[in-house]
VOKOL-287172 format. One record per residue (C-alpha): residue number from 1; residue in one letter; x, y, z. Coordinates in Angstrom, 2 decimals. Layout:
N
(NUM,A,(X,Y,Z))
...
This chain:
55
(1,X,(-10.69,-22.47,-8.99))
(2,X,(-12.13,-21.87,-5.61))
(3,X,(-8.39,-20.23,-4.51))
(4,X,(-8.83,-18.14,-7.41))
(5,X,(-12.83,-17.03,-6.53))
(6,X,(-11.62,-15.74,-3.03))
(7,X,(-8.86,-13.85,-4.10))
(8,X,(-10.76,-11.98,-6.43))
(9,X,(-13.33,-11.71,-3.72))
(10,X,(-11.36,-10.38,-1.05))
(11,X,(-9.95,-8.06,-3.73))
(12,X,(-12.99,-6.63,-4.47))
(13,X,(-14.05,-6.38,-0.95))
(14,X,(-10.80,-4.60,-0.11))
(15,X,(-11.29,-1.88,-3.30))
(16,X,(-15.12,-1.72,-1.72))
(17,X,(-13.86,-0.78,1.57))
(18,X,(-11.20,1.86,0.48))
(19,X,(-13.62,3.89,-1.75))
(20,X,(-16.07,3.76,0.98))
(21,X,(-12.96,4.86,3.75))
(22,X,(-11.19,8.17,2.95))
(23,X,(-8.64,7.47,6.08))
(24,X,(-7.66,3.93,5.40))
(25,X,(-7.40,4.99,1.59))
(26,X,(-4.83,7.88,2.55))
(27,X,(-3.28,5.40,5.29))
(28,X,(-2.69,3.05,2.14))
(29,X,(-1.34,5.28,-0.19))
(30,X,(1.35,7.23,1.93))
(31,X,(2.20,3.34,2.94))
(32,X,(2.60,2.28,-1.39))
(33,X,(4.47,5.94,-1.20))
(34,X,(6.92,4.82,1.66))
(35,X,(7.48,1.56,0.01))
(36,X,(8.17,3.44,-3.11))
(37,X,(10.81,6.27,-2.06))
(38,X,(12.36,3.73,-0.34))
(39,X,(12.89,1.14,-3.27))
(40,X,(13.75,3.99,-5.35))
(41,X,(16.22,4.79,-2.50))
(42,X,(18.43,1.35,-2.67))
(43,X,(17.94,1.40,-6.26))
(44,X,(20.22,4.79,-6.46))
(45,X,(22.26,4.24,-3.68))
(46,X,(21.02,6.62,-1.07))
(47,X,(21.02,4.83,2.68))
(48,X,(19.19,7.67,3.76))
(49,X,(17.01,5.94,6.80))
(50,X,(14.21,8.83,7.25))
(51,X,(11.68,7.83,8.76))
(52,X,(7.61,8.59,8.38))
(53,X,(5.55,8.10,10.81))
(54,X,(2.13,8.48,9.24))
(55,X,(0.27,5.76,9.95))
């Protein structure tokens, strides 16, 4: 039960921080966009390797 206490802790902490931070929140979404593209990418077979260096 304690595990489970500071996961949701840190979790909330974390969502605290990036509605607070406008940067880290737009570092973290182009990131979960990268991540995206690119699983979207192998899943249809394109081996395109751009990369984005936004970070």
């Amino acid at each position: 039960m304690t595990g489970r206490k500071a996961l949701w802790s840190a979790i909330g902490m974390g969502a605290a921080y990036l509605m607070r931070n406008k940067s880290a929140r737009d570092k973290v979404i182009s990131q979960v966009r990268r991540v995206a593209t690119s699983m979207r990418d192998k899943k249809n077979g394109n081996s395109s390797n751009t990369t984005n260096n936004n970070y």
